[in-house]
N, C-alpha and C positions, 0 to 999 in steps of 0.2 A: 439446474444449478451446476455449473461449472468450476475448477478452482484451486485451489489449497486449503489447510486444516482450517482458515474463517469459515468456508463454504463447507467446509465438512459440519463446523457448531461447534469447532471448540471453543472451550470459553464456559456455555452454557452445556453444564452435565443436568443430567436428570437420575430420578432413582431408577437402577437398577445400571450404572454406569454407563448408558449412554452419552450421547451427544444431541441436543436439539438443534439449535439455533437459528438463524435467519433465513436459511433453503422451507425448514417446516411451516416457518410464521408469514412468508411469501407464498406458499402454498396455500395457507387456511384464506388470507387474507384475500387470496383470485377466486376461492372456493372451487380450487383442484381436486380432484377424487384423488385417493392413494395410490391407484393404479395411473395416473395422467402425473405423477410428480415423477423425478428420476433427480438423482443428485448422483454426478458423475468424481465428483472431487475427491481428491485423497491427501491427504497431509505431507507435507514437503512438495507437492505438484509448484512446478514452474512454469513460465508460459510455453514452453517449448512442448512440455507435459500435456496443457489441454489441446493444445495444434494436435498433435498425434496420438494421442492417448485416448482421450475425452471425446475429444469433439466427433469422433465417427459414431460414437455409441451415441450420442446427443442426438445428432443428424438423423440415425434412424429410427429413433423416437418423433421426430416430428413434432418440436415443441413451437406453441405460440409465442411463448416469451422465455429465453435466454439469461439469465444472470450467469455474470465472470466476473470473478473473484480472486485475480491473479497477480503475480509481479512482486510481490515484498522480497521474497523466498530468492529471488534471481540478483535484487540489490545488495545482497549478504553473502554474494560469492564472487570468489576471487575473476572466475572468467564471465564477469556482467556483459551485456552485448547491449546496448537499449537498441539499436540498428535491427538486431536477430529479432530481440523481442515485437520492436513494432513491425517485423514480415511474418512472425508467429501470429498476431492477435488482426493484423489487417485478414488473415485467412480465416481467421475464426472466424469475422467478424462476417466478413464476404460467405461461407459456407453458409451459417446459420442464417442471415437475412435472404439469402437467394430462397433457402427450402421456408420463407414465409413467417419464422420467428422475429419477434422484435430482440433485438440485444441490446443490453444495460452492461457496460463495463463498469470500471472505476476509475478514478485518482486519487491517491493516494496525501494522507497529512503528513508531516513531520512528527515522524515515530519515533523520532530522538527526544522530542518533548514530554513523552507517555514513557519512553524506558532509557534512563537517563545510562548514557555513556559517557565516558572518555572525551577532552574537545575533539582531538584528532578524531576519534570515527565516529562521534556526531557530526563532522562536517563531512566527512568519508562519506556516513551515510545520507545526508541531509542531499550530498550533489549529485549522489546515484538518485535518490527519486527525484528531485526537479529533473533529471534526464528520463529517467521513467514517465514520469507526467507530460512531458514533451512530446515522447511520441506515444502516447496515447489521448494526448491534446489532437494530434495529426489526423490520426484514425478514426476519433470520433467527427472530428471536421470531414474529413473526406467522406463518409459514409452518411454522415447526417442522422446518426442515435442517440440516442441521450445519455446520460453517462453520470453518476454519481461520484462530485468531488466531495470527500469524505473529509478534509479541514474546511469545509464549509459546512458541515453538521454542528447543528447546535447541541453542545454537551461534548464533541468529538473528542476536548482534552482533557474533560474529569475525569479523574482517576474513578468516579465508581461505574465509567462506562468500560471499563475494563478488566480483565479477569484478576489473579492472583500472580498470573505469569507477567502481565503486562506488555504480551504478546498477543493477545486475543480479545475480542468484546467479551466482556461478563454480558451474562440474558439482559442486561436493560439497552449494553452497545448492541447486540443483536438484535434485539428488538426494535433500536435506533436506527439499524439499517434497512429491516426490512420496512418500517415507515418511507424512508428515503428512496429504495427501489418502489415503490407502491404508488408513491405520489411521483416519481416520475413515469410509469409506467399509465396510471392515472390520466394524465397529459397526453398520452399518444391515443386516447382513446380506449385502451382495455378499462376493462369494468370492476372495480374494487369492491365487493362485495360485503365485504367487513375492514374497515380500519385498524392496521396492528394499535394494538394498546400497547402501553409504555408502563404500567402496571405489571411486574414479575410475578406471576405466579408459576406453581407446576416444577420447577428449578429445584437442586439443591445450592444452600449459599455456601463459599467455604469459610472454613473457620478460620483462629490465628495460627493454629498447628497445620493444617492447610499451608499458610503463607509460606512459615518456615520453614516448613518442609520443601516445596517447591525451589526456595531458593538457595536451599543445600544441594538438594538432589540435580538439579536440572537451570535451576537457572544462572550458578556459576558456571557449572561444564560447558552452556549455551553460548555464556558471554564468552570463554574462553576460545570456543571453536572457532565463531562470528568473527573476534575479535584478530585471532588469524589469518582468516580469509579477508579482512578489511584492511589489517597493518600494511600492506606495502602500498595498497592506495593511497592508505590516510597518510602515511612517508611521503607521496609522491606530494602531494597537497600541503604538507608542512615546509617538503623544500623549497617549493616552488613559494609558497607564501613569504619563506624567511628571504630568498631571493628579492622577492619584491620588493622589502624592507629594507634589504641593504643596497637598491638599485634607487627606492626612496632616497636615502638616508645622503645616498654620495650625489645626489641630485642635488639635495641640501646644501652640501658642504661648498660644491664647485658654486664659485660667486666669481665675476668676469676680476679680471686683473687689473688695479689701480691703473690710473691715469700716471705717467711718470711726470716727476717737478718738470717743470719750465726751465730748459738750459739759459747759463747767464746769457748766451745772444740774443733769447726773449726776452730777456726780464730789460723793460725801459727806465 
């Protein structure tokens, strides 16, 4: 498992304040031993992050099958590359399938739908991932891997597939991906030994003091950070929109110029 904090399990805690989620339930579900699983992922990891970070420790584990879990965390800063990103994950993608792993990336939904913002940086956001999904539209094409688009999960945009933060899968989104990796994984031929259940158990749920707390402590500071690192984009996208409307507008206006009367030498 490869990634950022999804891939780490936030979302779904367990007692004793861990973290389970979807790397553990992809694990049980191949019937991996504890010593053949490795989750290389860390919280805030970018794709740039698993290119160098990750992916050598991966590499010499020698995994049959690969999950990446990568890219949100890269749309929410001010220097986004999708060009950098997709020569980040085309090498991932290349290392891990040369040493014999299959690899499952992703694409990403409209997370503006699940954590409501602002119009300007829901569309801010909205056009950094359809450029994200672009080029990893590209990569999955060129290599020929399967790849899980996650707005095409059924449940993707209930709110109870997601945590408190509504930043992460709560255990049933987790659980909802690790189905989604499994049954593609499934398709290529690897062997699913047990089917993830969509059944939560094992989890702690959080409460409403849970909620509110979260969105004291950390989900304003969050949006206020994000929302800096998004503002001169979503500027750039507001000017250029209002532009458009006023390049509309005077398109509207201009109408050709009247035919002048008939001088009296015309008129019979």
């Amino acid at each position: 498992m490869l990634g950022d904090s999804t891939a780490v399990g936030l979302g779904d805690p367990v007692p004793g304040r861990g973290w389970r989620g979807v790397g553990p339930f992809v694990a049980r579900a191949l019937d991996i031993a504890p010593a053949g699983y490795l989750n290389t992922a860390f919280t805030g990891a970018r794709m740039r992050c698993v290119r160098y970070d990750q992916l050598p420790v991966a590499i010499a584990h020698r995994p049959d099958v690969a999950v990446v879990i990568v890219g949100m965390n890269d749309t929410l800063r001010s220097d986004f590359d999708a060009a950098g990103m997709a020569a980040d994950l085309d090498q991932v993608v290349t290392e891990l399938t040369a040493s014999g792993a299959v690899v499952v990336p992703v694409r990403f939904h409209d997370h503006g739908k699940v954590f409501r913002l602002p119009g300007p940086l829901y569309r801010a956001l909205a056009a950094r991932i359809d450029e994200l999904n672009e080029a990893v539209d590209g990569i999955v094409h060129r290599h020929g891997v399967p790849c899980l688009d996650l707005a095409e999960m059924p449940g993707a945009y209930d709110l109870s597939s997601w945590s408190v933060d509504r930043l992460h899968p709560s255990e049933l989104g987790h659980r909802m991906l690790a189905r989604g990796f499994t049954d593609l994984l499934a398709a290529t031929g690897i062997t699913v030994a047990e089917p993830v259940s969509l059944v939560c158990s094992g989890g702690v749920s959080p409460s409403t003091l849970d909620h509110v707390g979260w969105l004291v402590v950390k989900g304003i500071p969050w949006l206020w950070r994000r929302g800096r690192d998004l503002l001169p984009y979503a500027a750039a996208i507001m000017a250029a929109s209002a532009k458009q409307s006023y390049l509309n507008w005077r398109a509207g206006t201009e109408v050709a110029a009247p035919e002048p009367p008939p001088s009296a030498l015309q008129i019979r």
